[in-house]
C-alpha positions as CSV (number, residue, x, y, z in Angstrom):
1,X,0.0,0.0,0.0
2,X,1.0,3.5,-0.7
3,X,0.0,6.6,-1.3
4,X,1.2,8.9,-4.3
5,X,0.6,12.8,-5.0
6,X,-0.5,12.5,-8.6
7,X,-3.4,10.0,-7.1
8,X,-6.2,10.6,-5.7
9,X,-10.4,10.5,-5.5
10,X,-10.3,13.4,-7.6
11,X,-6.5,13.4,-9.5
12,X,-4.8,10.9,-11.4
13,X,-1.8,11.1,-13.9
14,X,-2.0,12.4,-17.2
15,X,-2.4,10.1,-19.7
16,X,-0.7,9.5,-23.3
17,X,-1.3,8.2,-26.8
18,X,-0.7,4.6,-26.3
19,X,-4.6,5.0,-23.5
20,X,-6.5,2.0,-25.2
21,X,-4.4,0.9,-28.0
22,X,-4.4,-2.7,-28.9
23,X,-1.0,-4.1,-28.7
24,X,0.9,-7.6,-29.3
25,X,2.5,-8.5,-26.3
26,X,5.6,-11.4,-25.5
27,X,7.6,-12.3,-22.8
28,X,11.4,-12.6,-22.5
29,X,11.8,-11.5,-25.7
30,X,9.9,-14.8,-27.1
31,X,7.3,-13.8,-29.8
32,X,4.1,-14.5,-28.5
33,X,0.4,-14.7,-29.5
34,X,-0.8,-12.9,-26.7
35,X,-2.7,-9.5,-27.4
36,X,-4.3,-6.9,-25.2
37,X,-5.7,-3.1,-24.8
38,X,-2.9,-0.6,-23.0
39,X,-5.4,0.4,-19.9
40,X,-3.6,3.0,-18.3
41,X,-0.5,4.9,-20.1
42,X,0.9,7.2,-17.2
43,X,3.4,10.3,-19.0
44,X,3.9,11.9,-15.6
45,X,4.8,10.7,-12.1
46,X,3.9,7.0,-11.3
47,X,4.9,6.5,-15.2
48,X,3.0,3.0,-14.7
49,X,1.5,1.4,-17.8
50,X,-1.0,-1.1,-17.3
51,X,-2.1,-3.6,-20.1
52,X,-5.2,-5.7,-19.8
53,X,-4.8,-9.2,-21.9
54,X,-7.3,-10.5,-24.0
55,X,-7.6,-13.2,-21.3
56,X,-8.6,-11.0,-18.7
57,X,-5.3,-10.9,-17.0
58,X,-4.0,-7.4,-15.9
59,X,0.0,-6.6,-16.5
60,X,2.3,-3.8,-16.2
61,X,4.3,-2.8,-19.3
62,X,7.6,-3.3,-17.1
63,X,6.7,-6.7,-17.4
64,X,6.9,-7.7,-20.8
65,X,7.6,-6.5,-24.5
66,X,4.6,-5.1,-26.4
67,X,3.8,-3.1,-29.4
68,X,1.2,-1.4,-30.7
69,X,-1.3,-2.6,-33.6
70,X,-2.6,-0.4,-36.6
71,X,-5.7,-0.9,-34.5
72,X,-6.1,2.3,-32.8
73,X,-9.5,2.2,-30.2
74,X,-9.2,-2.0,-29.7
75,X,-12.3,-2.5,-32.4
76,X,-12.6,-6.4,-33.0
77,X,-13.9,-5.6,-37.2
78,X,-16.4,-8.0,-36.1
């Protein structure tokens, strides 16, 4: 537990481009399969980013190689 000045009931970090962009993501440098939707995309103090995988899992960019898609908002094209 913690507590952090850009966080808050009312405040939280600005956030950048990458805020809901589908990416491919791998681990250890392996390619992978795996893709998600970048969930939080900190560019100020905490700097976290936070991608949620496709299987529901929750990770933090710090955690594993990703890049983004051409697919900008995480649309299916279903």
């Amino acid at each position: 537990m913690g507590c952090h000045k850009n966080i808050s009931e009312t405040k939280f970090p600005r956030q950048g481009e990458y805020l809901l962009r589908r990416v491919r993501v791998s681990f250890h440098y392996e390619p992978g399969e795996l893709m998600g939707t970048i969930v939080r995309d900190d560019v100020e103090d905490s700097w976290k980013t936070i991608i949620q995988l496709d299987d529901g899992r929750y990770i933090l960019g710090a955690e594993c190689q990703y890049m983004p898609t051409l697919d900008l908002r995480g649309d299916q094209g279903d």
